[in-house]
C-alpha positions as CSV (number, residue, x, y, z in Angstrom):
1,X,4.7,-16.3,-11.8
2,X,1.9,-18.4,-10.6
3,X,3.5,-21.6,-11.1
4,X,6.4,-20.5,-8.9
5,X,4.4,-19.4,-6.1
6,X,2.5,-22.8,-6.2
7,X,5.8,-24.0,-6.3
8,X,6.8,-22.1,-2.9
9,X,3.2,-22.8,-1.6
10,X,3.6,-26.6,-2.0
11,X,7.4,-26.4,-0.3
12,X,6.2,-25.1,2.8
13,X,3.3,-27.4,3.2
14,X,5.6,-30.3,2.3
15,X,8.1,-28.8,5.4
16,X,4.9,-28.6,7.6
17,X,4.0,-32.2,6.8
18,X,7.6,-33.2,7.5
19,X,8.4,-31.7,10.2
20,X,5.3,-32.9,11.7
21,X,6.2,-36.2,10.6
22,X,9.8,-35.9,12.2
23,X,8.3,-34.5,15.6
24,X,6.1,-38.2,16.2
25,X,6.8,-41.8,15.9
26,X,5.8,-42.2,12.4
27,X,8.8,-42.3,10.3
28,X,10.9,-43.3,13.7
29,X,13.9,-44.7,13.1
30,X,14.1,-44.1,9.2
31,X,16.8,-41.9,7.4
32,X,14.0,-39.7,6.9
33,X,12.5,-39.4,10.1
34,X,16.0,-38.8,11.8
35,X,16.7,-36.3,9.4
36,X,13.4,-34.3,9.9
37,X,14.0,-34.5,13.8
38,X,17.0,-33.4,13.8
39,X,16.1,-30.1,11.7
40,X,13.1,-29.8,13.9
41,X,15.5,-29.9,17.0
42,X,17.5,-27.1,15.5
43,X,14.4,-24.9,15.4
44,X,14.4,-22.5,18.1
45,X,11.1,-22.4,20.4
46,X,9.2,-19.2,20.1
47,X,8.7,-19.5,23.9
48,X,12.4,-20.3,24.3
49,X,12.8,-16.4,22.9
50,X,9.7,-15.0,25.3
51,X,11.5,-16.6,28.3
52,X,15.0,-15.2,27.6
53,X,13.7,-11.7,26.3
54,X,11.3,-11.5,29.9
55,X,14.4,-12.1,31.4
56,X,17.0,-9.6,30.4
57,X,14.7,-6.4,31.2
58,X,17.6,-4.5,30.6
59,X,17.7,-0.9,29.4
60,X,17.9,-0.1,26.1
61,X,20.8,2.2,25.0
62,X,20.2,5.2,23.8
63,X,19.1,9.2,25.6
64,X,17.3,7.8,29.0
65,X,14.1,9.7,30.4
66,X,12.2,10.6,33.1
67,X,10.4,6.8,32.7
68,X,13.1,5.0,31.9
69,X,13.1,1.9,33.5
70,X,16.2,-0.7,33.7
71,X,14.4,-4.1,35.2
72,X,16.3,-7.5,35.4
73,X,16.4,-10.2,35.5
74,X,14.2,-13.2,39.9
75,X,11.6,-13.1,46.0
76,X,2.6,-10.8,56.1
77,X,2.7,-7.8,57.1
78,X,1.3,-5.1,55.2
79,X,3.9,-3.5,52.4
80,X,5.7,-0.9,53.8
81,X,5.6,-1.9,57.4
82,X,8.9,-0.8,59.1
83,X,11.3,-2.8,60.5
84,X,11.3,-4.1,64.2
85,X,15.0,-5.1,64.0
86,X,15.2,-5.4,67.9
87,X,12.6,-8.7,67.3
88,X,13.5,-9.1,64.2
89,X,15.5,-12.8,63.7
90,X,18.1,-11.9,61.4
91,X,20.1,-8.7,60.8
92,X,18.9,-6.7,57.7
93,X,21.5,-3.6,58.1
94,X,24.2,-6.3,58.5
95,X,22.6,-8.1,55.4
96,X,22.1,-4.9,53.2
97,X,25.0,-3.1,53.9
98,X,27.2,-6.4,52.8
99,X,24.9,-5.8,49.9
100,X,25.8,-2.7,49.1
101,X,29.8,-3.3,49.7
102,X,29.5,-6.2,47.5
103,X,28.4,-4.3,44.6
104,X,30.4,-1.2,44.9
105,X,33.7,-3.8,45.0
106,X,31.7,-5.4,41.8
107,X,31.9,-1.8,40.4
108,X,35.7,-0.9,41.7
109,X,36.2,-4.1,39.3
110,X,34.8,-2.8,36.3
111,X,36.6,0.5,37.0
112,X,33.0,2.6,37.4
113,X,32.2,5.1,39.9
114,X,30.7,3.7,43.5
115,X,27.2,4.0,44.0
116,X,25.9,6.7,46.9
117,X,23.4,5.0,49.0
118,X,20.2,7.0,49.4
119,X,18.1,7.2,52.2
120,X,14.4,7.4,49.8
121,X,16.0,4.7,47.7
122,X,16.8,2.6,50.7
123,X,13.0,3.0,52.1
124,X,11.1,2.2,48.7
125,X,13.8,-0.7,48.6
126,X,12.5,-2.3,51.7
127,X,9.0,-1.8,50.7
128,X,9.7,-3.3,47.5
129,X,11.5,-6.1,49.0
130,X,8.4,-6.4,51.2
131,X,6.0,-6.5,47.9
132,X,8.1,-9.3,46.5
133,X,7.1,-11.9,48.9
134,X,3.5,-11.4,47.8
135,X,4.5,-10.8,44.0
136,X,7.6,-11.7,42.8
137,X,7.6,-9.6,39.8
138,X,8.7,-6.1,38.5
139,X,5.2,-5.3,38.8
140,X,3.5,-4.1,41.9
141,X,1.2,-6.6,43.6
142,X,-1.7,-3.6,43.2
143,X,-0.9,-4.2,39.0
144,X,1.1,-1.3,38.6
145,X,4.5,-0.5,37.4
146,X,7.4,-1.1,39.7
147,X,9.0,2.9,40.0
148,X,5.2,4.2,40.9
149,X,6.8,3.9,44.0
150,X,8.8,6.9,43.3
151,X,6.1,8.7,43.4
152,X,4.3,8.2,46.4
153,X,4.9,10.7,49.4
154,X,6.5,8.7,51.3
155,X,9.2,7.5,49.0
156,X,9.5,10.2,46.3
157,X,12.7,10.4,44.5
158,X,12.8,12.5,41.4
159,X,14.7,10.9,38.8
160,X,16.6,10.8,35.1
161,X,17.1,7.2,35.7
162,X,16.0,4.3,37.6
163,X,16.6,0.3,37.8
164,X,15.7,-2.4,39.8
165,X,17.3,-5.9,40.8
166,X,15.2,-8.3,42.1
167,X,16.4,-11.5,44.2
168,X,14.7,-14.6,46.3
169,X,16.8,-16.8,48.3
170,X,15.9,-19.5,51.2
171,X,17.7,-18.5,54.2
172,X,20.3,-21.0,55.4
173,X,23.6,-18.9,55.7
174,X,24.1,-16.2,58.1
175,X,23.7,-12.6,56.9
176,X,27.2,-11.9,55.2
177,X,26.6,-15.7,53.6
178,X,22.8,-15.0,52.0
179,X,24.4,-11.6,51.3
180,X,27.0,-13.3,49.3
181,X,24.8,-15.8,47.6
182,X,22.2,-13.2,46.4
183,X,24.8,-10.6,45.1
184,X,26.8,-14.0,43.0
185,X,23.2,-14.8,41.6
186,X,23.1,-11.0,40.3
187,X,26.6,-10.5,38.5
188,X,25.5,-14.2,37.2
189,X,22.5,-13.1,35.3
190,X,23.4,-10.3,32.4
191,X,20.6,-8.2,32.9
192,X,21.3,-7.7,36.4
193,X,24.9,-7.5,36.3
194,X,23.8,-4.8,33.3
195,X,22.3,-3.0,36.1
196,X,25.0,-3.1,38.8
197,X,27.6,-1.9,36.3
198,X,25.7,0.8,34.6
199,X,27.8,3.9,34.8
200,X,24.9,6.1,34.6
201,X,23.7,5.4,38.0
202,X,24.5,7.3,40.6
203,X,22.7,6.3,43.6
204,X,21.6,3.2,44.9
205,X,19.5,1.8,48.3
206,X,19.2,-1.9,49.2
207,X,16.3,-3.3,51.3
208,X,15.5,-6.7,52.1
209,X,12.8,-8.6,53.7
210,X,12.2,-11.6,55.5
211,X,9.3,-14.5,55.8
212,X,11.0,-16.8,58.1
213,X,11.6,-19.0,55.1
214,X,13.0,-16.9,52.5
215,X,15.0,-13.6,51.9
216,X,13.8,-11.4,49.2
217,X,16.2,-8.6,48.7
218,X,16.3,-5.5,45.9
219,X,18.4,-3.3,44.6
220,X,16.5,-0.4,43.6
221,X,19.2,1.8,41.3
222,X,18.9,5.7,40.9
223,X,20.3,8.8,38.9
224,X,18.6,12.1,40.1
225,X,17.2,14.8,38.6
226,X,19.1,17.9,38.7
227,X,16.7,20.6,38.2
């Protein structure tokens, strides 16, 4: 018994060596060096995996609770601010709303229900959207978790379910074009297009902001608590 773990012992140093060997110029252009590079190639990155795991977010499957959370996914005033769309330089209804037509049409498509737009959604959406430009992550620029927003007074929505799209663009296109571009980047990326298909979501509000640069929109998904 010894003898064969010394056996497996010596094999994976020898593969250690080897593949060290294969990663530098050592054994470059011998059999053996090819060989080793090309099994080292075939290796997949650990950081590869982090990368694509970070970005999926999506929901697990399974009995949802009151904190699940469906992120995705990818974009100064103070957060929270509200609109001045008569000085404002671009439309944001005209932008949201072609938003929010855009995914219900990506929904007719996949032959589930339409999302309800909802007015507490749509605020904590803009605020969110707002947020981005500072931190451009499903974490709040204070450090905590994206739906505390949920919770605060002025944006409380009581939920079963919630999810969150994220999306950065630079504005170039008018509002129906940049709405067009962020929606194709969404049903693009699985985890988000997870999101805007989800049959369990019932609700939806889309807010958007913009620094005179870029457009940082979110879709901020909902299912409310009945009881």
């Amino acid at each position: 018994m010894k003898r064969f773990f010394s056996s497996i012992v010596l094999i994976i140093v020898a593969l250690i060596i080897g593949f060290w060997l294969g990663k530098t110029d050592a054994l470059q252009g011998t059999w053996i060096g090819d060989t080793l590079s090309n099994t080292v190639e075939k290796i997949p990155n650990p950081e590869t995996f982090k990368t694509i795991i970070e970005g999926e977010g999506s929901l697990k499957k399974g009995n949802p609770t009151p904190e699940s959370h469906s992120q995705e996914s990818v974009a100064i005033s103070e957060p929270g601010e509200e609109i001045n769309e008569e000085t404002a330089t671009i439309d944001y209804t005209l932008l949201e709303d072609t938003i929010y037509t855009l995914l219900n049409q990506v929904r007719r498509e996949n032959n589930v229900p339409e999302l309800t737009p909802n007015d507490q959604l749509k605020k904590a959406a803009r605020k969110r959207a707002k947020e981005t430009e500072q931190s451009f992550s499903h974490t709040r620029p204070d450090g905590s978790e994206t739906f505390t927003i949920l919770k605060e007074p002025d944006y409380q929505y009581s939920y079963q379910l919630a999810g969150e799209n994220l999306g950065m663009a630079t504005n170039y296109l008018n509002e129906k074009g940049m709405a067009k571009l962020l929606s194709n980047g969404w049903v693009e990326s699985p985890g988000h297009y997870e999101n805007m298909i989800r049959k369990e979501f019932t609700e939806v509000g889309i807010g958007v902001s913009f620094n005179g640069e870029n457009i940082y929109a979110v879709q901020l998904f909902g299912k409310p608590r009945t009881n």
